[in-house]
Every structure is written in structure tokens, then in C-alpha cells.
C-alpha angles and dihedrals in degrees: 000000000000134000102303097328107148105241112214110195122228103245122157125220129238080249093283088142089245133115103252098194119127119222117239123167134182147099146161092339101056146341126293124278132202113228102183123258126323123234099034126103116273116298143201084245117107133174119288130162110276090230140020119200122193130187146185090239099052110006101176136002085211115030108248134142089238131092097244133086092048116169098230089047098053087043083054114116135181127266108163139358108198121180120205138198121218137164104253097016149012123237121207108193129200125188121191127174127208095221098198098057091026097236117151125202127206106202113200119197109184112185110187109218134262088017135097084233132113122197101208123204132177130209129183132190125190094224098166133081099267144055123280126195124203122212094177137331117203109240082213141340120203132196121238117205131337093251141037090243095048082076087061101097094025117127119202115198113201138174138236114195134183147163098289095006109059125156100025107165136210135196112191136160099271082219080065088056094035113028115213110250112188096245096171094070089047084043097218138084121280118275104211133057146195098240125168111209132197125228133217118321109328097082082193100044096103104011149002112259091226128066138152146241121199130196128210096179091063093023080231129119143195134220134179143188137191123220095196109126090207134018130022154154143208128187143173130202151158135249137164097276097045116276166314141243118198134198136177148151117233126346150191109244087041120029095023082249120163124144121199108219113203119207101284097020131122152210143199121214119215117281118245141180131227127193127189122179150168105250143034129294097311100053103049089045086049088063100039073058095055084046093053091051088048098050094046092047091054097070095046108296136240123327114228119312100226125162100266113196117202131211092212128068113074087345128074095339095208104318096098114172130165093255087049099043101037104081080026088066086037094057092047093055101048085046095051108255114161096189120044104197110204092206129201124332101051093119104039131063139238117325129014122354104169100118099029098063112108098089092077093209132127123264110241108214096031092083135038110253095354142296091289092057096059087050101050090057087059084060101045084057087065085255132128110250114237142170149157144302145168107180103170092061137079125178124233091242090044118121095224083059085082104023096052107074117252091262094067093074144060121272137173127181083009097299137098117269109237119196112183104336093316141098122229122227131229110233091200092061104095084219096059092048094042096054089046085042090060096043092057098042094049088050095059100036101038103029097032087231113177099183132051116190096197105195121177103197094182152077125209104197118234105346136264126298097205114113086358140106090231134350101266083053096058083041087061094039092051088047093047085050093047097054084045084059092050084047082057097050097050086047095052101038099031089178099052125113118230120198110194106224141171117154082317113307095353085123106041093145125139089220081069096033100058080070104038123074091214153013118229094211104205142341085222096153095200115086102210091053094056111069092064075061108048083036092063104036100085090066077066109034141018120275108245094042089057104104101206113200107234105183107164112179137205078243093067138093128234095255092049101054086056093053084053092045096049086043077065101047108063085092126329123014121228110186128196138142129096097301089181097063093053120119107248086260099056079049090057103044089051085051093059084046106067084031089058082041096057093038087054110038100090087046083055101047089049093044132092117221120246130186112219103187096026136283094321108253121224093257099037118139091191111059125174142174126173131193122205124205102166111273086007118080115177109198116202104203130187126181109193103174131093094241133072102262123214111203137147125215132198111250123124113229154042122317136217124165106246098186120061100027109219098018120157102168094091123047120214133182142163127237131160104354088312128111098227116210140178115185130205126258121276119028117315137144129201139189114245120189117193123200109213094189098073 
């Protein structure tokens, strides 16, 4: 690559008649800059350096609050530029080398075929004679427009997201994030920045690691996601050529991150994902979708998608006995349940168990006959028998607190890290994965268990220290063991089940969710406050990996336990609730509902998501979400208000209500390429398909 000749790699399409290259520039004079995809109309994306490395030795070569200009980065040159082949994708792959400090960056660019996505991955080597110690390293850093006015129109859309509250989506002008400052006149680039920022370990505790700008100017969008598990970081900022977006995995200044590279040593950044396409929200976060579904697919896809009922949520709340569960097991089978999840409290006795968990046994006097007894009913109701786990914590009054070594726990200052009222294991340490080795084996030998919730309910604060440079190191290194251990147990149990939990989506992270088959996507209780939240998951997470509460109860009304059922069906059901107490009719309508859910679930996992009226606000009483596969739309529609509601969507096709069958109590039509709807009083929700073939 030559002075400051633009490179455009030789990439070849999934036969989508475009030009797949990806355009990569740079030479003697500075490092190499990714400047977006060739052959496709102009875009928002501009040229920006592929990598930024930051140490504690040099941080940046200008003084910003942002992760770009870093010293070691604009000292970066090329070394190589290899292009690979490979089945479902092709890898273009840069080194450069610092050659003052001797670091050495390996640069992937995966581009799945056939999409306008790149999956980015850094990797630096200390290939020099001294220590160096990272403080953070961008997994990629993007540049937005090609002048500071050309920001101007732009709209970001961004997520909050909390126990109880997760996905909560926001649209805002990009100029109200990052104010414009008149840099021409300074002649240099902006100092300051709008970042989120992730906390501790629940990647998904504050806000959501993806977003989205889109352009009006280009009619083109990006979108972005990072795979860290554990700590990131996004930020957008102006310079004078427009902007930047930044993303990166754990840092100094905000997750006490640092990693001291020996010579020969090496580190990975986190992965992240970057989308560019022609068109507006929807269409950047459908392909962000299509890249989900390939990268999932790429370590070894989803297992199944049955109906899975769950003994939690409004129901037994983790206190599960065989006088409770029987008519509850009873109840899931008539209904049509194909997975029966025995939830928390399997392994303690009566009364509280929150700080003794760790030892993983059943408990002998909770269940009639044993464990296996219980079990063994799921299975003589034609169901796969499930239950709960939380294998990264142990109580203080746990028995494994005194019998796993010292190592096998957090610490930070030379003692144990205690989060309410629990320890938190190391992953890395070979003790820790043993013992849970041996509990899960033991479930699914000796107690013949399908399906594993997995839940995490704590967080630990910054990491551990032990066998680390710093304690968000030993916070990265813990979570990279613990998804090696999930790669374990799917080696080892091809058939099980795994649920993705953390106090609900704390967790939502695609470095967790490569090895789950599904995310369960809140534990909100109400059930007028959830479908904002399973609305607005599959702008996170793939379809049929978003597990939807559904909790009808004997106290509701007919309308209300449809408005519960249709809350399930955008993706995965996950039933609970006291079946057995239900009217013949709530039966019945629950009935429909896994039968809708079984009818649907290949058309979901095939679909891409779409918003209608808009990402769904917290206090919204309108809430849609659609689904397209090809001729076949699916429309999710909630009506939270007291009052009958007349609305129209855009949608091209003909309309019939799908969920529930024979209703009368809402009117639809179709006129002039919109779906036309007018809902009935009180809060209700209802399934449209439209057929786009009439």
C-alpha cells in the first residue's frame, strides 16, 4: 500500500451485484484508516485510523476525553495487508508496528457474505524488549461525515437499560449529544464527547453497548455493537472534518483497566460490530440483526426453540415444592409447554437461601421423593425437564466458601470481594470450573436435566486484582474464562438448553450470547410495563433468542391475559403463572397462544425486526413491533390507554388478526399501502399478520 493511495480490497459479494470490498488507506506517512465499504452510494462514513492504543506509558498524542488520537496509534505503520477466503465470510487482515515502543497490532476485518456488516477484532503483541502496559485499545473507531456541518441533520438513537427496565430507547438530534462548536474558526478537532459507559460486571446494567446514527444528507445509517461481556465504552465526537465514533472494551479512567504486556505477550481488544447501510433506523438495525444470526450460527446455532414454561415469575418466586409444582406441571402440559423449568430454590430449605447457595444439591426434604422424582414427572407429561443455576456465585454461608482455595475467588486489596452477602468466583482458577464442571454434569447425567437457566444477580463491582494487572483486568479475564466454560458445557451436552440470565438482561451481550440459546429480557413483574420492553429487545438481540414473559392469572380479565400472552410471543415464550387456576377461557386463550407460538417460531427466527411508530418510549400507550419474511409480516400491537385508540401503520398489505383467533373487539383494514386499526377500550394487544401477497 502506497503513500495515501485508497486500497480497496478485493472482496467478493454473496452475489448481491455490489462491489464488497472494504475500503482501507494508508502508507509510510501514517497508519492505516478505514474509510466504510466500496461500491455502495455515499455514505456518512469518513476515514478514521483502524486502531487506537493507549498506555500508561503515552495516552494521546492531543489531549481529548475521547479514545482517538492516541500516540502509539498515529506512530502505527503497515506491515501487511492479507485477504482470506472463508465459507460464510471473508477476513481482510492488517498488521502495523509502533516502532518506537515495539507494539504490534493485528487488525481483523470479517465481513459475512452477502451483508453491509464488519465484525472488528484487535490484537496487540508486545514485540519489543520492555514491558508495556495497556490502558485500553478501541475495538474500532469510525469516521462520521466528511465535514463538521454535515452533522448537522444527523439523529443517534441510544438505549438505557435496568433491572426491570431494560431496552429503553432514545432518538434524539445527534447536534443535542454533540454540540456543534465552530472548529473551523479554532482550527482543531473538538475536545469533548457523548460516551455511555458501562459499570462493573453487568455490561447491560445502565445502557445497552449498540446505537445508531442516521443520515439524512446520504440516506445511509450506522449502527454498532460491542461483544465485551464486561466493560465498554461508545463515544461520539467532532472534528474538523465531521466526526468520530469510538468503541472500546475496558479502560483505565473507567473500568481500572490496565494490562501489562511482556515482551512476547499478548492481548485481545474487545470484538465489535459495525453496520453501514443504505436507509434510515430499521434498516441498519435489520442488518445488525442478519449479523447476529451469523455470528451465532458460526459457533454452532440455536438449540431447538420449544415453548418453555417457568415456575418463577408471579408464581412460586423460588420456593418450588411437589404440591406446588404438580398441578403447576399439569397446567404446562395441557397448555402445550415443551420445557418445564424448575427455577431457584431447588437446593436450599425452608426459608431464605440467598447467602448459603454455592454447594449446587438438592435439598432432601424440599421435594417429595427426591429431586429426581419431581423430574421425572416433567418427563412423564411429554416435557423436557429444566432448572437454575447461578454458577459464578457462592454465599458466605455456603459450604464451598471454606472448602474452594483462596484463589478461586475475587479479591481486591488482598481480601475477598463480598456483594451482597456473596463471593464471587474466578472462572480462570481450574477449582472454581471443576466444582461447577461436576454440578452440571451431574444435573444432566444423573438427573436427566434438558434445560439450564443460568442467572448472575450480582455485581461485583470493578473486578478482581488477583493474577491481574489491575482489577478490571482480572474482571475480562474471569468473563473470557467463563464463556470458555459455556463452550465446555455445549461440547460436552450437545442437547442442553442454555437461558442467558442476569437479574433479567444485565447481561445482553453477544460475548455471552454466541454460547446461550436464549435471553431471558427482564423479571418486570407488571404486566403493562413489559411490552415496551420485549418491543424493544430485538433491536438488541435476535428474535428467536428474546425470552418474552407471558404470567396470566385467574385475577385477570380476558382482555388482560391477552395483552400478557401477546407480551410472550414477539420471540421465545416463556410461560409462568398458576396455569391451573385459570377460567376455561383463559385456558383456552393460553392455549392459542403456544399454538400461535409453535406455528410462528421458524417465521421469527427467519424475520428481521421493524418499529412502525417509532423505538417504543417508556410511557408510551401505543407500542408496536413488526417482523418481515418476505410476503409474511407479523405486527405486535399494545394498546396501554384506557380509551379505544385509531391509529394507521405503514405496512403494505392485507390484515387478519393472528392472536387471538375470532376476535371482534378490534377493527382493522387496509387503504393506501397502511394497515388501519382501531383498538378496544382499556388496555388490550392484539397479533396482526399481513399478507403482502394480496
Amino acid at each position: 500500500m502506497s503513500g495515501d493511495s485508497v486500497q480497496q480490497t478485493s472482496v467478493p459479494s454473496a452475489g448481491d451485484g455490489t462491489d464488497a470490498g472494504i475500503l482501507l488507506r494508508g502508507g509510510l506517512d501514517g497508519p492505516v484508516e478505514f474509510g466504510g465499504f466500496a461500491g455502495t452510494a455515499p455514505s456518512l462514513v469518513s476515514w478514521r485510523p483502524v486502531v487506537e492504543v493507549f498506555t500508561a506509558d503515552e495516552q494521546r498524542a492531543r489531549t481529548s476525553q475521547s479514545y482517538v488520537r492516541s500516540a502509539v496509534g498515529e506512530r502505527l505503520r503497515q506491515d501487511s495487508l492479507v485477504e482470506r477466503e472463508r465459507e460464510d465470510a471473508v477476513e481482510v487482515t492488517v498488521t502495523q508496528s509502533d516502532q518506537r515502543t515495539g507494539v504490534r497490532v493485528v487488525s481483523t476485518f470479517t465481513r459475512p457474505r452477502g451483508l453491509r456488516a464488519l465484525r472488528i477484532t484487535q490484537h496487540v503483541v508486545n514485540a519489543g524488549s520492555a514491558p508495556v502496559v495497556l490502558t485500553a485499545v478501541t475495538s474500532a473507531v469510525v469516521g462520521i461525515g466528511h465535514a463538521e456541518a454535515d452533522l448537522d441533520p444527523m439523529v443517534l438513537a441510544w438505549a438505557d437499560s435496568e433491572w426491570l427496565a431494560e431496552s429503553r430507547w432514545y432518538e434524539d438530534r445527534l447536534r443535542d449529544r454533540v454540540p456543534a462548536l465552530s472548529l473551523g474558526i479554532h482550527a482543531q478537532d473538538g475536545r469533548g464527547r457523548f460516551a455511555l459507559t458501562s459499570h462493573g460486571a453487568w455490561p447491560t446494567g445502565e445502557h445497552l453497548p449498540l446505537g445508531v446514527v442516521v443520515d439524512p444528507g446520504t440516506s445511509s445509517s450506522l449502527a454498532w455493537q460491542i461483544e465485551s461481556g464486561t466493560a465498554w465504552q461508545w463515544s461520539l465526537g467532532s472534528t474538523l472534518d465531521g466526526g468520530f465514533l469510538s468503541l472500546t472494551g475496558p479502560a483505565d479512567l473507567e473500568h481500572h483497566f490496565a494490562h501489562c504486556l511482556a515482551p512476547g505477550d499478548s492481548f485481545t481488544a474487545a470484538p465489535a460490530a459495525v453496520v453501514v447501510v443504505d436507509g434510515a433506523r430499521d434498516e441498519a438495525l435489520t442488518e445488525l440483526t442478519l449479523y447476529r444470526r451469523w455470528l451465532v450460527a458460526r459457533h454452532g446455532g440455536i438449540r431447538g426453540l420449544p415453548v418453555i414454561y417457568n415456575d418463577f415469575m408471579n408464581t412460586l418466586m423460588g420456593d418450588p415444592t411437589s404440591e406446588k409444582l404438580r398441578p403447576l406441571i399439569a397446567g404446562a402440559a395441557t397448555a402445550g409447554a415443551e420445557v418445564f423449568c424448575i427455577d431457584a430454590g431447588w437446593f436450599a430449605g425452608p426459608g431464605d437461601w440467598w447467602n448459603s447457595v454455592g454447594e449446587w444439591a438438592e435439598d432432601p426434604d424440599r421435594f417429595d421423593g427426591g429431586f429426581l422424582s419431581i423430574l421425572d414427572e416433567i418427563r412423564s407429561a411429554g416435557m423436557i425437564a429444566g432448572t437454575w443455576l447461578e454458577p459464578e456465585v457462592v454465599g458466605v454461608t455456603s459450604p464451598m466458601a471454606s472448602s474452594l482455595p483462596e484463589e478461586a475467588f475475587f479479591q481486591r486489596f488482598g481480601a475477598r470481594v463480598v456483594e451482597h452477602e456473596r463471593y464471587h468466583l474466578d472462572f480462570r482458577h481450574p477449582a472454581a470450573r471443576a466444582h461447577l464442571d461436576a454440578v452440571v454434569d451431574g444435573l444432566v447425567h444423573d438427573y436427566g436435566i434438558g434445560y439450564l437457566k443460568l442467572d448472575y444477580n450480582i455485581n461485583p463491582g470493578a473486578g478482581t486484582e488477583r493474577d491481574a494487572t489491575a482489577a478490571g483486568d482480572g474482571l475480562l479475564a474471569h468473563s473470557r474464562a467463563f464463556v470458555g466454560w459455556l463452550t465446555g458445557i455445549r461440547e460436552r451436552h450437545p442437547d442442553l438448553i442454555l437461558e442467558n440470565c442476569s437479574s433479567g438482561a444485565m447481561r445482553m451481550d453477544y460475548a455471552y450470547l454466541v454460547e446461550n440459546d436464549l435471553q431471558s429480557t427482564s423479571d418486570q413483574q407488571d404486566f403493562l410495563r413489559y411490552p415496551v420492553i420485549a418491543a424493544a429487545s430485538p433491536a438488541a438481540v435476535l428474535p428467536e433468542q428474546s425470552g418474552n414473559w407471558a404470567y396470566p392469572s385467574a385475577g385477570m380479565t380476558e382482555e388482560e391475559t391477552v395483552f400478557t400472552l401477546v407480551t410472550g410471543l414477539p420471540g421465545r415464550l416463556i410461560l409462568s403463572g398458576f396455569l391451573d387456576r385459570l377460567r376455561p377461557s383463559q385456558s383456552a386463550l393460553v392455549a392459542g397462544a403456544v399454538a400461535f407460538a409453535k406455528e410462528h417460531r421458524l417465521l421469527l427466527a427467519r424475520s428481521t425486526p421493524f418499529w412502525p411508530l417509532g423505538l417504543p418510549g417508556w410511557e408510551d400507550e401505543l407500542v408496536v413491533v413488526g417482523f418481515r419474511d418476505g410476503d409474511d409480516v407479523l405486527l405486535f400491537v399494545w394498546d396501554r390507554g384506557e380509551h379505544a385508540a385509531e391509529f394507521s401503520l405503514r405496512v403494505d398489505g392485507s390484515p387478519t388478526i393472528a392472536f387471538p383467533r375470532g376476535d371482534s373487539e378490534w377493527d382493522i383494514g387496509a387503504a393506501d399501502g397502511l394497515v388501519q386499526v382501531r383498538t378496544a377500550p382499556g388496555p388490550s394487544a392484539r397479533v396482526l399478520h399481513i399478507d403482502r401477497r394480496a
